[in-house]
C-alpha positions in Angstrom: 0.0 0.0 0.0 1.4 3.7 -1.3 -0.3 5.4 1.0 -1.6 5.3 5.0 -3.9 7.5 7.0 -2.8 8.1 10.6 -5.7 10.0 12.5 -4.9 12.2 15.8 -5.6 12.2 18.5 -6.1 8.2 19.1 -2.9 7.9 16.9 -0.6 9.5 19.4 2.5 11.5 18.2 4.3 7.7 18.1 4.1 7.1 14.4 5.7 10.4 13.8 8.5 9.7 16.1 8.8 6.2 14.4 9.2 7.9 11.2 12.0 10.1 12.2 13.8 7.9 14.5 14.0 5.4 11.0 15.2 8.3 8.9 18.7 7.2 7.6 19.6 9.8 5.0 17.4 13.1 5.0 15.0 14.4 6.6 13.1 17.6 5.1 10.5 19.4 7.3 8.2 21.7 6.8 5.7 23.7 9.2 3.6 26.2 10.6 4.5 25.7 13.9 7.0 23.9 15.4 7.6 23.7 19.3 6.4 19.9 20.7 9.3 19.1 23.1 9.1 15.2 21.8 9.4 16.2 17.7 12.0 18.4 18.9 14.0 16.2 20.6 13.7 13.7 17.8 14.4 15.6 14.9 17.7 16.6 16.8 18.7 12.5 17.5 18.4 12.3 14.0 21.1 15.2 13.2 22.9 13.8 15.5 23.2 10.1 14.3 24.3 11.7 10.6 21.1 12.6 9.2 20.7 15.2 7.0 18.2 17.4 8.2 16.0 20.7 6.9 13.7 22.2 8.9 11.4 24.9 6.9 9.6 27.4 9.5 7.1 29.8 9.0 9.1 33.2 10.8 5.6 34.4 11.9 2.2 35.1 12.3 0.3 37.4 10.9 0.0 39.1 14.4 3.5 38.9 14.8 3.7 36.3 17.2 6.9 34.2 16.6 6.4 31.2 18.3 9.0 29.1 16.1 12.0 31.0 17.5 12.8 29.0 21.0 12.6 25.9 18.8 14.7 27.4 16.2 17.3 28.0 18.6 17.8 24.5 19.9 17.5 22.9 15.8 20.5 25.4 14.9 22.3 24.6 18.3 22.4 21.4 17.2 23.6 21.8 14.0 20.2 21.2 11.5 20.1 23.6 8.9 17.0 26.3 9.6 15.8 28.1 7.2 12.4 30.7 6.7 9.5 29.8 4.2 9.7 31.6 1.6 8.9 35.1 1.6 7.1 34.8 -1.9 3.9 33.3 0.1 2.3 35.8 3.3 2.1 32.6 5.0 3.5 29.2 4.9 0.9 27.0 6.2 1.8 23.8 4.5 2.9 20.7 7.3 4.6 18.0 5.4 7.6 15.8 6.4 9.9 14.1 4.0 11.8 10.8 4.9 14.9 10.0 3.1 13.6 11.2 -0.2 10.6 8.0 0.1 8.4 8.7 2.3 6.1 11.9 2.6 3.8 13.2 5.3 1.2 15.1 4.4 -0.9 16.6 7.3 -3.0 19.0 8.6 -1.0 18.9 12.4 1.3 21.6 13.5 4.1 20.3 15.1 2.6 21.6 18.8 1.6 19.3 21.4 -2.0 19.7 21.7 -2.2 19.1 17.6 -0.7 16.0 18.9 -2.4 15.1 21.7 -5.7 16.5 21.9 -7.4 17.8 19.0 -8.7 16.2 15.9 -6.5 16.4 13.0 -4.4 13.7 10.4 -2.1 13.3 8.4 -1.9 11.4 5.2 1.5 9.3 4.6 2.6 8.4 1.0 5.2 6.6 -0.2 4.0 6.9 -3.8 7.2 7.9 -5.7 6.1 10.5 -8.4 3.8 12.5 -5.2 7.0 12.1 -2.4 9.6 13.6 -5.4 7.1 16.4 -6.1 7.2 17.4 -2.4 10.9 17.2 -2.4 10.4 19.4 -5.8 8.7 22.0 -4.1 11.1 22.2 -0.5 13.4 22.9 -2.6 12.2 25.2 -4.5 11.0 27.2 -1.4 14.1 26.7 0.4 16.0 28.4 -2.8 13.4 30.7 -3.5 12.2 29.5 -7.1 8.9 29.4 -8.5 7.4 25.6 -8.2 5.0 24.4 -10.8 2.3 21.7 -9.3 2.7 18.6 -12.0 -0.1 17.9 -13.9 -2.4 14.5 -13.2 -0.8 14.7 -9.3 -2.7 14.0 -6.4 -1.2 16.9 -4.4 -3.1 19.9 -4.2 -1.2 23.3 -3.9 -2.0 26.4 -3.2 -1.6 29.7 -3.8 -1.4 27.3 -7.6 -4.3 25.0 -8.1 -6.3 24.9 -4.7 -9.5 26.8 -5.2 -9.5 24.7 -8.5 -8.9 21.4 -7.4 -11.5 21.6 -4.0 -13.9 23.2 -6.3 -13.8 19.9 -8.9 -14.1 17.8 -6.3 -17.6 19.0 -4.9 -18.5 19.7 -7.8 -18.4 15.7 -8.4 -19.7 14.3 -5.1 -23.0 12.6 -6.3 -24.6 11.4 -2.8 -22.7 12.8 0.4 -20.4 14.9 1.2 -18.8 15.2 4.6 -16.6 18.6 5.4 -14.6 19.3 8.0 -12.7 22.8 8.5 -12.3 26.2 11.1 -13.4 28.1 8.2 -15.9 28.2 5.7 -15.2 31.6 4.0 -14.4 31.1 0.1 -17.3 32.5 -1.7 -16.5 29.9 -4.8 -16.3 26.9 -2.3 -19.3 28.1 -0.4 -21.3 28.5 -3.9 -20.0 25.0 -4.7 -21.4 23.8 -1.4 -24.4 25.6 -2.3 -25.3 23.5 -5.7 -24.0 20.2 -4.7 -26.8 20.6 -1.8 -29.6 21.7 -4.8 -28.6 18.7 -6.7 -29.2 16.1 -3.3 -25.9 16.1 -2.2 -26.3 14.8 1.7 -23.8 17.7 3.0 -22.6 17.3 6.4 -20.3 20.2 7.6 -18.2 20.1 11.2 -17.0 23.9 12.2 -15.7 25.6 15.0 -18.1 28.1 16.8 -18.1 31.3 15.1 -16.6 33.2 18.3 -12.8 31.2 17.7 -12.5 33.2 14.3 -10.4 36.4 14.3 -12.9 39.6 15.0 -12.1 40.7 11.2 -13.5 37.3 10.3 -16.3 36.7 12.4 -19.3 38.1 9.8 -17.6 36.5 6.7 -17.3 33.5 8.8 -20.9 33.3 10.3 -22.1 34.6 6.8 -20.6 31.6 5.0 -22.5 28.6 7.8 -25.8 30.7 7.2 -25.7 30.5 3.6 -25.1 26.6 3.5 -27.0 25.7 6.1 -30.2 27.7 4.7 -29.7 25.7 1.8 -30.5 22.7 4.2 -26.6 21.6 4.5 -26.3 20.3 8.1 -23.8 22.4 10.5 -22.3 20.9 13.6 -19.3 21.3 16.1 -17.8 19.3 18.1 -18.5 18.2 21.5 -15.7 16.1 22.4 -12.5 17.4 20.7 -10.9 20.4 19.1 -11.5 20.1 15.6 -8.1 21.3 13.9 -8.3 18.9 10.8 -9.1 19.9 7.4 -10.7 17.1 5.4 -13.6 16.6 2.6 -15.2 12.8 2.1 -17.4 12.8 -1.2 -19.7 9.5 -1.8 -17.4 7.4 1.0 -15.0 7.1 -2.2 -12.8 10.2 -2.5 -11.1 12.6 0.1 -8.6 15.5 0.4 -6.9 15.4 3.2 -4.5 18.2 4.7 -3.9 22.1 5.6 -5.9 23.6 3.8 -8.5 26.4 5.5 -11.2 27.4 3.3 -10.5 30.8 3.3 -9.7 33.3 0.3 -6.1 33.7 2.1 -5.6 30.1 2.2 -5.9 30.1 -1.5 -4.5 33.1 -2.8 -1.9 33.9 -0.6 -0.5 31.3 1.7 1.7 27.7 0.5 -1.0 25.2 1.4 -0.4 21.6 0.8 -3.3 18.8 0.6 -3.4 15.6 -1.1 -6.8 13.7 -2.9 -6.9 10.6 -2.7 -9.6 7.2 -3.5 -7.8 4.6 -1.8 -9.7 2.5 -0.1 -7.9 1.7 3.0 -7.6 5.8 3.6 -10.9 6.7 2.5 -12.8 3.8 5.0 -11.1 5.1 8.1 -11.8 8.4 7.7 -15.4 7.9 7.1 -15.7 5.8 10.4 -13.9 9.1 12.1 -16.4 11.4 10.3 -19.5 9.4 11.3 -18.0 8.5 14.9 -17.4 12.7 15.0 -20.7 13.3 13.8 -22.1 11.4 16.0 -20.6 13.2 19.0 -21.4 16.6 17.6 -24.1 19.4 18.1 -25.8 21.6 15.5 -24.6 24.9 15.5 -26.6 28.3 16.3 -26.3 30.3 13.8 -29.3 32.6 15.2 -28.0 35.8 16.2 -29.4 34.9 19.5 -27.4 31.6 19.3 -24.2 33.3 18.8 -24.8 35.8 21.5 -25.3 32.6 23.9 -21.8 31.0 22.7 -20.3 34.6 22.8 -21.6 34.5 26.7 -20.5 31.4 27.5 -16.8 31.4 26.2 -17.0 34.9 27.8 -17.4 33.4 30.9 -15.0 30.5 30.4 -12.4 32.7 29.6 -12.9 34.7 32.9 -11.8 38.2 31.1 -13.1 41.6 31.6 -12.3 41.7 27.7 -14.5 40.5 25.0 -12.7 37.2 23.4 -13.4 37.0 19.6 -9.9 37.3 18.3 -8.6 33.2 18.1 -6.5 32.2 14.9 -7.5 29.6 12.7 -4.1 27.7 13.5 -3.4 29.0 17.0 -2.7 25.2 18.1 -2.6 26.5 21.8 -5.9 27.9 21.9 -4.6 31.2 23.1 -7.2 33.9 23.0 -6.2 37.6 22.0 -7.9 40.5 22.9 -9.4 42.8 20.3 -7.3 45.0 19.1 
C-alpha cells in the first residue's frame, strides 16, 4: 500500500517519532508551527546520528507572534540547517515531512503538542514515488526561493497554484454525500460550490468551529458563509468532544482531500497550502468511520444571532476576562485567546 492515514488524536504523536527515528539519509520538514518538546527532541537524535536534516519554518504570524524562535534556537544549536519559508507566500501553512527522499507526510497537524495530543486532525503518509519527489520538488524550490510548478495528473493539491481549482472539482463531483470538515468556511467559490451540490441532493454534512474562535475581522464573513449553507438545508455541527483542527472533505465514502488547507480566500491566494486527494480505499474507510463516529458526537450549531450571542456569553465566561474574546486564529494550536485589538 502507497499510502496510509494516521488520524490524531487516538494515533498519538508515536508514528511520527517512528518515522523520524527510521530516517537514515534526510530528513526535510516543513511547518507552521513547530515547538512539541518530543518532535524536537527527535528531529535533533536524528542530526545527530548523521542525518541530514532541513527544517522549513514559518518566521511568523500574521499578528507577529513568533512562536517558532525558541525551537529554532535548539534545531541550529544542534547543527540542522534552519531556514524561513519563503517570503514569496504571506504565509507558509503547508505541514509535510519528507523521509529520506521515500516517504512523505502530508498533514494538517502543527508540530505543537495539543495538535498531537488533543485535537482532531491527520495526516496522510505516502510513499508513492512521483507524489514524495514532487514534495521534495517544491522544499526545494521554497528553500531556494524558485517558483514551483504543481505537475499535472498529481494527487497533491497546492495552493496559492491550483487549490480553489482542485476543492472546487471535487464537490463539484460528489454525487450522494459529502462530509466537510474545516475552522473556516469563508471562500465564496467553495461556499457557492457547497451551495449547488446541496440543490442537486448532495447529503452535506459540515463540522466547524463556533463562530466566536474566528479572528474579530472574520467573524461576519465567517458566520455569513455557515448561514448561507445551512439555509440551503446543509447540516452544520461542532464538536463536543474534541478540538476540531483537521481539514478534510469525504465525497460518496470514495474520495477525500486530506491536509492544511482552511477554506478561506487567504488560504488560496496567498498562503503555501499543501493537501493531497486521494480514493484509496484503505484511507478513505477510516476516515469515514472518524467522520461518522465525529458526527455522531457533535451538536448543530446556532447560527441565530441569539445563538451566537449565547456561545459569545458562554466562552465569555469560560475565559474569565473583563475583555470581549473573539480574536482566536485559525491555526493558534494552543488555543490562546487575543484580545481585540
Amino acid at each position: 500500500m502507497s499510502r496510509s492515514l494516521i488520524v490524531l488524536p487516538e494515533a498519538t504523536p508515536q508514528p511520527l517519532l517512528d518515522a523520524i527515528a527510521a530516517a537514515k539519509k534526510s530528513l526535510r520538514v516543513k511547518m507552521f508551527v513547530f515547538s512539541d518538546p518530543g518532535l524536537l527532541a527527535a528531529v535533533i537524535a536524528a542530526r545527530k546520528r548523521g542525518v541530514d536534516v532541513r527544517v522549513m519554518l514559518n518566521p511568523a504570524r500574521r499578528s507577529g507572534e513568533t512562536e517558532n524562535e525558541a525551537s529554532r534556537r535548539k534545531l541550529v544549536e544542534a547543527g540542522v540547517a534552519v531556514l524561513d519559508s519563503n517570503p514569496a507566500f504571506d504565509l507558509t501553512h503547508e505541514k509535510s515531512m519528507v523521509v529520506d527522499d521515500a516517504q512523505a507526510w502530508v498533514m494538517s497537524l502543527n508540530w505543537e503538542t495539543r495538535n498531537v495530543s488533543e485535537t482532531r486532525d491527520y495526516a496522510v503518509v505516502t510513499k508513492h514515488a512521483k507524489e514524495v519527489a514532487e514534495i521534495v520538488e517544491c522544499f526545494d524550490a521554497d528553500w531556494h526561493r524558485r517558483d514551483f510548478t504543481p505537475h499535472e495528473g498529481s494527487a497533491l493539491v497546492w495552493c496559492n497554484k491550483n487549490g480553489r481549482e482542485r476543492f472546487a472539482h471535487f464537490i463539484d463531483r460528489a454525487k450522494h454525500t459529502l462530509w466537510l470538515q474545516n475552522e473556516r468556511y469563508q471562500d465564496a467559490v467553495i461556499i457557492e460550490r457547497v451551495v449547488r451540490a446541496a440543490g442537486r441532493g448532495v447529503k452535506v454534512h459540515i463540522v466547524a468551529r463556533p463562530p466566536h474562535t474566528l479572528k474579530k475581522d472574520k467573524l461576519i464573513e465567517g458566520v455569513g458563509g455557515l448561514r448561507i449553507m445551512a439555509d440551503v438545508g446543509c447540516k452544520v455541527h461542532k464538536l463536543k468532544h474534541i478540538r476540531l483542527h483537521g481539514k478534510m472533505m469525504l465525497a460518496d465514502g470514495a474520495r477525500a482531500i486530506v491536509g492544511s488547507v482552511n477554506l478561506a480566500p487567504g488560504s488560496f491566494d496567498a498562503r503555501r497550502e499543501l493537501a493531497i486527494e486521494v480514493d484509496d480505499a484503505h484511507v478513505v474507510g477510516p476516515l469515514e468511520k472518524v467522520a461518522k463516529h465525529d458526527w455522531d458526537h457533535s451538536e448543530a450549531l446556532d447560527l441565530t444571532d441569539e445563538g451566537l450571542l449565547a456561545d459569545l456569553e458562554k466562552r465569555h465566561k469560560e475565559a474569565g476576562a473583563a475583555d470581549l474574546v473573539l480574536d482566536v486564529d485559525d491555526d493558534n494550536p494552543g488555543g490562546k485567546h487575543h484580545k481585540p485589538g
